[in-house]
N, C-alpha and C positions, 0 to 999 in steps of 0.2 A: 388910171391913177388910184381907184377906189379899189382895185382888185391887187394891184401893187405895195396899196400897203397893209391889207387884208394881210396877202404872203407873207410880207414882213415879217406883222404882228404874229402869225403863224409859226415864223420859222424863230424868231424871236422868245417866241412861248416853249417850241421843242427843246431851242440850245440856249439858254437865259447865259447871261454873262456873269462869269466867274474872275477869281482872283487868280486862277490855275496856271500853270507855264505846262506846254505850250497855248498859244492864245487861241489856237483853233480845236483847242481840243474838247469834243463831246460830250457833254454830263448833262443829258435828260432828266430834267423833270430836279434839277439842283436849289435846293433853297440855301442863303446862308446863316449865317448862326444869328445867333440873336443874345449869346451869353457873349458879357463881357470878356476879353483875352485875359486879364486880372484874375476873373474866378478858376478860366480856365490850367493857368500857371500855377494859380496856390496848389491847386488838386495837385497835379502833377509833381509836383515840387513838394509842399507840405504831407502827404501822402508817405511818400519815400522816407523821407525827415521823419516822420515819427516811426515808423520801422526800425530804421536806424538805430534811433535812441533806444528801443525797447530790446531790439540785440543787443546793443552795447551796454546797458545792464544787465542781461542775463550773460554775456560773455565774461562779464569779467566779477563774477563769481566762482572762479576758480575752473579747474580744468586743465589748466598746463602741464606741459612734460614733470614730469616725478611728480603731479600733484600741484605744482605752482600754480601762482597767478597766470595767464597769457598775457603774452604781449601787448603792446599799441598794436602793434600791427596786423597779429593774430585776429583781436577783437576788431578790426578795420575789414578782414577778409568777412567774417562774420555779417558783419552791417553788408556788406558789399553783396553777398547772396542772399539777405531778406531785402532788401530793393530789386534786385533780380526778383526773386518770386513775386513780388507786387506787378514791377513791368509787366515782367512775360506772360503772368497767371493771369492777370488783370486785363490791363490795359492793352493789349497785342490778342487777348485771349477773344474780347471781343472785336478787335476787327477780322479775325481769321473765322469768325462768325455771322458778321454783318457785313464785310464788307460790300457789296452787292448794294447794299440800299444807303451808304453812308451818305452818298450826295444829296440824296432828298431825307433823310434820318435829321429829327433835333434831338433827339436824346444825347445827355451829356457827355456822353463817351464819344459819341459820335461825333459831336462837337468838336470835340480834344482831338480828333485825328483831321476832321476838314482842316483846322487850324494847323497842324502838324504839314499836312501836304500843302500848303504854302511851299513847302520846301524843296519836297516831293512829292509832285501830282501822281505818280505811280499807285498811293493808295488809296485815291480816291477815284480809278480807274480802272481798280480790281486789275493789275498787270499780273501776268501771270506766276513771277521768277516773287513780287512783293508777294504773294496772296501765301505761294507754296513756302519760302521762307521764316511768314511772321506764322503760321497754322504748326510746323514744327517747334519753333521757338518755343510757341504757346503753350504746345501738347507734352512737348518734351524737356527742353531747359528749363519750365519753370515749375515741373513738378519737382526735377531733382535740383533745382536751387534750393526748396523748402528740405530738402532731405537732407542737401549738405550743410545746412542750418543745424537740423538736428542731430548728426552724424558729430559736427565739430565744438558742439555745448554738451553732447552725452562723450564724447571724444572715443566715436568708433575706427577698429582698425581702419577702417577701406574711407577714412576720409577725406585724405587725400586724393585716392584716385578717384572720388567724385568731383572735387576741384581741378583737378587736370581734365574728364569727362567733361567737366561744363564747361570749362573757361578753351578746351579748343570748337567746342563747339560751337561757341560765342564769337568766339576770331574768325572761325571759317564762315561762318554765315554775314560777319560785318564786311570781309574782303572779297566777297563776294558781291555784297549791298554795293560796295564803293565802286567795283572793278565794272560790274554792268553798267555802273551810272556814268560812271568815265568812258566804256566802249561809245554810250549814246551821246559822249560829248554832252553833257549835265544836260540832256534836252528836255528835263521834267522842272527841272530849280530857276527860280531866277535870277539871271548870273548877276554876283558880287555883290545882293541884298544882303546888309549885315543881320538884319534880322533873320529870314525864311534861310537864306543859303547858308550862310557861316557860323549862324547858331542852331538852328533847327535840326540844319543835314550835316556840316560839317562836323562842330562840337560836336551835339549829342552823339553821335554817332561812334566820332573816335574814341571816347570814352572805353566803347566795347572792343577797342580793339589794346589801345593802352592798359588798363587794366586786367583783362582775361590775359596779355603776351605775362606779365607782371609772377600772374597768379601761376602760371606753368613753370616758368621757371622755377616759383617756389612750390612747386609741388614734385616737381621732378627731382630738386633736391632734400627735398622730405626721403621721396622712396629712394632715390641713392643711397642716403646714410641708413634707410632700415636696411638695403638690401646689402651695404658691407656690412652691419653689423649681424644681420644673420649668416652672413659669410666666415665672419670672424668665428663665432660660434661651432660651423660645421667644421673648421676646419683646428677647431683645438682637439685632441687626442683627450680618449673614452676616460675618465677615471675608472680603476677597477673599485668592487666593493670596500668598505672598509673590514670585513672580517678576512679579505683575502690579502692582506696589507699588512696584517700581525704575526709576528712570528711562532710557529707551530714547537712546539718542544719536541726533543726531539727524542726517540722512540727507543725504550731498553733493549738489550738485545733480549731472545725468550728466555736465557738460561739466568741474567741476570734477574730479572722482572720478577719469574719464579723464587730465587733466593731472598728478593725481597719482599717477599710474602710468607718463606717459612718462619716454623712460630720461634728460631732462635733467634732470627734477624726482627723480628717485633719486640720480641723481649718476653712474649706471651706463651710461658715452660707450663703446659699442664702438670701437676704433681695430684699422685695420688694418697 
Protein backbone atom coordinates (compact mmCIF):
# COMPACT_ATOMS: atom_id res chain seq x y z
CA UNK A 1 0.00 0.00 0.00
CA UNK A 2 2.92 2.24 1.13
CA UNK A 3 4.80 1.64 -2.26
CA UNK A 4 1.50 2.14 -4.08
CA UNK A 5 0.91 5.29 -3.07
CA UNK A 6 4.71 6.42 -3.12
CA UNK A 7 3.95 5.75 -7.21
CA UNK A 8 1.05 7.67 -7.15
CA UNK A 9 2.53 10.60 -5.48
CA UNK A 10 5.40 9.95 -8.14
CA UNK A 11 3.29 9.83 -11.04
CA UNK A 12 1.21 12.54 -9.77
CA UNK A 13 4.42 14.82 -9.32
CA UNK A 14 5.49 13.98 -13.16
CA UNK A 15 1.87 14.73 -14.79
CA UNK A 16 0.18 17.24 -12.00
CA UNK A 17 -3.29 18.11 -13.04
CA UNK A 18 -4.23 20.60 -15.39
CA UNK A 19 -7.29 22.60 -16.83
CA UNK A 20 -6.09 21.31 -20.45
CA UNK A 21 -8.40 19.31 -22.98
CA UNK A 22 -7.47 16.48 -23.64
CA UNK A 23 -7.57 15.27 -19.89
CA UNK A 24 -4.87 12.86 -20.49
CA UNK A 25 -2.63 14.83 -21.82
CA UNK A 26 1.16 15.28 -20.55
CA UNK A 27 2.66 18.62 -19.25
CA UNK A 28 5.53 17.84 -17.00
CA UNK A 29 6.62 19.66 -14.47
CA UNK A 30 3.09 22.41 -15.19
CA UNK A 31 2.49 25.04 -12.62
CA UNK A 32 -0.63 27.16 -12.89
CA UNK A 33 -0.77 30.80 -12.87
CA UNK A 34 -1.16 32.70 -10.09
CA UNK A 35 -2.12 36.12 -11.84
CA UNK A 36 -5.52 36.98 -11.74
CA UNK A 37 -7.75 36.32 -15.44
CA UNK A 38 -8.73 40.32 -14.83
CA UNK A 39 -5.08 41.40 -15.08
CA UNK A 40 -4.54 39.10 -17.64
CA UNK A 41 -7.62 40.38 -20.11
CA UNK A 42 -6.87 44.18 -19.36
CA UNK A 43 -3.12 43.45 -20.84
CA UNK A 44 -4.49 41.98 -23.83
CA UNK A 45 -7.43 43.95 -24.37
CA UNK A 46 -6.09 47.46 -22.95
CA UNK A 47 -2.73 47.03 -24.80
CA UNK A 48 -4.28 46.97 -28.31
CA UNK A 49 -6.90 49.79 -27.22
CA UNK A 50 -4.21 52.20 -26.77
CA UNK A 51 -2.50 51.38 -30.12
CA UNK A 52 -5.56 51.89 -31.49
CA UNK A 53 -6.30 55.31 -30.31
CA UNK A 54 -2.69 56.51 -31.09
CA UNK A 55 -3.20 55.49 -34.97
CA UNK A 56 -6.32 56.89 -34.92
CA UNK A 57 -4.85 60.16 -34.20
CA UNK A 58 -1.97 60.05 -36.33
CA UNK A 59 -4.43 58.85 -39.18
CA UNK A 60 -6.55 61.29 -39.37
CA UNK A 61 -4.20 64.02 -39.69
CA UNK A 62 -4.65 64.17 -43.11
CA UNK A 63 -3.17 61.87 -45.93
CA UNK A 64 -6.07 61.07 -48.08
CA UNK A 65 -6.34 60.85 -51.84
CA UNK A 66 -5.81 64.44 -53.49
CA UNK A 67 -4.63 65.51 -49.99
CA UNK A 68 -7.95 64.95 -47.96
CA UNK A 69 -8.72 63.87 -44.75
CA UNK A 70 -9.15 59.72 -44.78
CA UNK A 71 -11.94 58.01 -44.19
CA UNK A 72 -13.68 56.25 -40.98
CA UNK A 73 -12.65 53.41 -42.56
CA UNK A 74 -9.29 54.25 -44.00
CA UNK A 75 -8.27 55.33 -40.45
CA UNK A 76 -10.03 51.78 -38.95
CA UNK A 77 -7.67 49.78 -41.53
CA UNK A 78 -4.90 51.71 -39.81
CA UNK A 79 -5.79 50.93 -36.15
CA UNK A 80 -6.46 47.46 -37.42
CA UNK A 81 -2.34 46.84 -38.42
CA UNK A 82 -1.06 48.69 -35.23
CA UNK A 83 -2.93 45.87 -33.11
CA UNK A 84 -1.63 43.50 -35.65
CA UNK A 85 1.91 44.58 -34.86
CA UNK A 86 1.24 44.37 -31.02
CA UNK A 87 -0.27 40.58 -31.43
CA UNK A 88 2.02 39.20 -33.67
CA UNK A 89 5.37 41.29 -32.64
CA UNK A 90 4.43 40.79 -29.11
CA UNK A 91 2.43 38.47 -27.80
CA UNK A 92 2.88 35.38 -30.49
CA UNK A 93 6.61 36.67 -30.69
CA UNK A 94 7.08 35.24 -27.37
CA UNK A 95 5.46 32.15 -27.55
CA UNK A 96 7.29 31.22 -30.90
CA UNK A 97 10.29 31.74 -28.38
CA UNK A 98 9.25 30.07 -25.11
CA UNK A 99 7.13 27.87 -26.11
CA UNK A 100 8.89 24.88 -24.81
CA UNK A 101 8.83 25.99 -21.14
CA UNK A 102 5.31 27.76 -21.07
CA UNK A 103 3.88 24.92 -18.75
CA UNK A 104 6.17 25.44 -15.90
CA UNK A 105 7.03 29.38 -17.12
CA UNK A 106 4.99 32.29 -14.59
CA UNK A 107 6.23 35.08 -16.48
CA UNK A 108 3.42 37.17 -17.53
CA UNK A 109 3.27 36.46 -21.05
CA UNK A 110 3.48 33.19 -20.37
CA UNK A 111 0.62 33.38 -18.18
CA UNK A 112 -1.49 35.03 -20.99
CA UNK A 113 -0.93 32.01 -23.31
CA UNK A 114 -1.48 29.09 -20.42
CA UNK A 115 -4.79 30.93 -19.96
CA UNK A 116 -5.34 31.24 -23.83
CA UNK A 117 -4.78 27.32 -24.27
CA UNK A 118 -7.73 26.83 -22.18
CA UNK A 119 -9.02 26.92 -25.42
CA UNK A 120 -6.37 25.34 -27.31
CA UNK A 121 -4.09 23.01 -25.60
CA UNK A 122 -1.98 22.77 -28.87
CA UNK A 123 0.03 25.78 -27.34
CA UNK A 124 0.83 24.67 -24.49
CA UNK A 125 2.08 21.43 -25.91
CA UNK A 126 4.51 22.93 -28.41
CA UNK A 127 2.29 20.93 -31.39
CA UNK A 128 3.99 21.22 -34.15
CA UNK A 129 1.69 22.89 -37.16
CA UNK A 130 0.89 25.74 -33.70
CA UNK A 131 4.69 26.36 -32.86
CA UNK A 132 5.60 26.51 -36.93
CA UNK A 133 2.45 28.99 -37.64
CA UNK A 134 2.55 31.46 -34.67
CA UNK A 135 6.97 31.68 -35.24
CA UNK A 136 6.02 32.90 -38.87
CA UNK A 137 3.22 35.08 -37.80
CA UNK A 138 5.75 36.55 -35.30
CA UNK A 139 8.74 36.96 -37.74
CA UNK A 140 6.84 37.96 -40.64
CA UNK A 141 3.27 39.45 -40.34
CA UNK A 142 4.24 41.60 -37.62
CA UNK A 143 7.03 43.14 -38.83
CA UNK A 144 5.12 44.27 -42.01
CA UNK A 145 2.08 45.14 -40.02
CA UNK A 146 4.40 48.01 -38.49
CA UNK A 147 5.41 48.81 -42.11
CA UNK A 148 2.05 48.96 -43.46
CA UNK A 149 1.32 51.50 -40.54
CA UNK A 150 3.93 53.57 -41.91
CA UNK A 151 3.53 53.01 -45.51
CA UNK A 152 -0.35 54.27 -45.13
CA UNK A 153 0.33 57.60 -42.59
CA UNK A 154 3.38 58.52 -44.98
CA UNK A 155 0.78 57.27 -47.92
CA UNK A 156 3.50 55.09 -50.01
CA UNK A 157 2.85 53.83 -53.36
CA UNK A 158 3.11 49.96 -52.49
CA UNK A 159 0.62 50.29 -49.71
CA UNK A 160 -1.77 48.65 -50.60
CA UNK A 161 0.04 45.73 -51.69
CA UNK A 162 1.26 45.48 -48.25
CA UNK A 163 -2.32 45.15 -47.14
CA UNK A 164 -3.24 42.55 -49.46
CA UNK A 165 0.55 40.70 -48.56
CA UNK A 166 -0.65 40.73 -44.79
CA UNK A 167 -4.18 40.24 -44.76
CA UNK A 168 -3.82 36.96 -47.21
CA UNK A 169 -1.34 35.84 -45.16
CA UNK A 170 -3.37 36.23 -42.03
CA UNK A 171 -6.38 34.33 -43.75
CA UNK A 172 -4.36 31.59 -44.85
CA UNK A 173 -2.63 30.89 -41.70
CA UNK A 174 -6.22 31.30 -39.52
CA UNK A 175 -7.93 28.52 -42.25
CA UNK A 176 -5.52 26.62 -41.72
CA UNK A 177 -5.59 27.17 -37.57
CA UNK A 178 -9.44 26.27 -37.88
CA UNK A 179 -9.17 23.51 -40.69
CA UNK A 180 -6.46 21.26 -38.41
CA UNK A 181 -8.49 21.88 -35.37
CA UNK A 182 -11.78 20.52 -37.15
CA UNK A 183 -9.64 17.56 -39.11
CA UNK A 184 -8.86 16.50 -34.98
CA UNK A 185 -12.45 16.89 -34.36
CA UNK A 186 -11.79 20.09 -31.75
CA UNK A 187 -9.80 17.28 -29.59
CA UNK A 188 -7.59 20.18 -27.91
CA UNK A 189 -10.82 22.70 -26.80
CA UNK A 190 -13.44 22.08 -24.46
CA UNK A 191 -16.53 21.35 -26.41
CA UNK A 192 -19.30 24.18 -26.12
CA UNK A 193 -17.31 26.10 -22.90
CA UNK A 194 -18.60 29.55 -23.74
CA UNK A 195 -15.70 30.93 -22.27
CA UNK A 196 -12.19 28.77 -23.55
CA UNK A 197 -14.15 27.47 -26.79
CA UNK A 198 -16.40 30.08 -28.16
CA UNK A 199 -14.45 33.10 -27.09
CA UNK A 200 -11.01 32.23 -26.78
CA UNK A 201 -10.85 29.80 -30.05
CA UNK A 202 -13.79 30.61 -31.79
CA UNK A 203 -14.26 34.61 -31.61
CA UNK A 204 -10.84 35.60 -31.36
CA UNK A 205 -9.79 33.74 -33.97
CA UNK A 206 -12.48 34.60 -36.66
CA UNK A 207 -11.68 38.03 -36.28
CA UNK A 208 -8.41 37.13 -38.55
CA UNK A 209 -10.35 35.76 -40.81
CA UNK A 210 -13.25 38.42 -41.17
CA UNK A 211 -11.21 41.13 -41.26
CA UNK A 212 -8.01 40.19 -43.39
CA UNK A 213 -11.19 38.60 -46.23
CA UNK A 214 -12.52 42.41 -45.76
CA UNK A 215 -9.08 44.10 -46.12
CA UNK A 216 -8.42 42.22 -49.70
CA UNK A 217 -11.16 42.87 -51.18
CA UNK A 218 -10.40 46.56 -50.57
CA UNK A 219 -7.02 46.33 -51.62
CA UNK A 220 -7.53 44.51 -54.65
CA UNK A 221 -9.92 47.26 -55.55
CA UNK A 222 -7.51 49.98 -54.72
CA UNK A 223 -4.93 48.27 -57.39
CA UNK A 224 -7.87 47.71 -60.00
CA UNK A 225 -8.55 51.45 -60.22
CA UNK A 226 -4.70 52.32 -60.23
CA UNK A 227 -4.17 49.83 -62.66
CA UNK A 228 -7.26 51.11 -65.20
CA UNK A 229 -6.20 54.38 -64.57
CA UNK A 230 -2.61 53.72 -65.77
CA UNK A 231 -4.23 51.93 -68.45
CA UNK A 232 -6.25 54.92 -69.49
CA UNK A 233 -3.21 56.93 -69.51
CA UNK A 234 -1.12 54.50 -71.90
CA UNK A 235 -3.61 54.17 -74.03
CA UNK A 236 -4.33 58.17 -74.79
CA UNK A 237 -2.19 59.17 -78.02
CA UNK A 238 1.36 61.05 -77.60
CA UNK A 239 0.78 64.86 -77.73
CA UNK A 240 3.25 66.39 -80.23
CA UNK A 241 5.35 69.37 -79.04
CA UNK A 242 3.88 72.63 -79.05
CA UNK A 243 6.33 74.30 -81.48
CA UNK A 244 5.49 71.55 -83.99
CA UNK A 245 1.69 72.54 -83.52
CA UNK A 246 2.30 76.27 -84.96
CA UNK A 247 2.13 77.13 -88.28
CA UNK A 248 5.43 77.64 -90.31
CA UNK A 249 5.10 80.63 -92.83
CA UNK A 250 5.45 80.01 -95.68
CA UNK A 251 8.73 80.31 -97.70
CA UNK A 252 9.43 82.99 -100.75
CA UNK A 253 10.12 81.74 -103.85
CA UNK A 254 14.29 82.67 -104.28
CA UNK A 255 13.54 85.15 -107.12
CA UNK A 256 11.12 86.87 -105.06
CA UNK A 257 12.92 86.97 -101.66
CA UNK A 258 15.93 88.51 -103.65
CA UNK A 259 13.56 91.38 -105.06
CA UNK A 260 12.76 91.92 -101.73
CA UNK A 261 15.71 92.87 -100.52
CA UNK A 262 16.89 95.01 -103.69
CA UNK A 263 17.42 98.51 -102.41
CA UNK A 264 14.27 99.88 -104.81
CA UNK A 265 11.95 97.57 -103.12
CA UNK A 266 13.29 98.91 -99.57
CA UNK A 267 13.09 102.34 -100.70
CA UNK A 268 16.88 102.56 -99.61
CA UNK A 269 18.23 104.69 -103.54
CA UNK A 270 22.03 105.31 -102.67
CA UNK A 271 22.46 108.96 -104.32
CA UNK A 272 25.71 110.39 -104.95
Amino acid sequence: VVQAGMEGDAAAAAHPPHPYWPRDLALPGYRGNDRPLWSLLAFVFAGPALLAAAAWQLAARGGGGGGGPRSVGRRMAVCWFAVCAFIHGLVEGWFSLYHRQLAADTAFLSQLWKEYAKGDSRYISSDNFTVCMETLTAWTWGPLSVWTVVAFLHNKPYRFILQLVVSLGQLYGDVLYFLTAFREDFHHSPPGHPLYFWFYFVFLNSLWIVIPSLLILDACSQLAAAQSGADRLQSQPTARPADTLSPRPASLPPLAAAASLSPRATGKVKTT
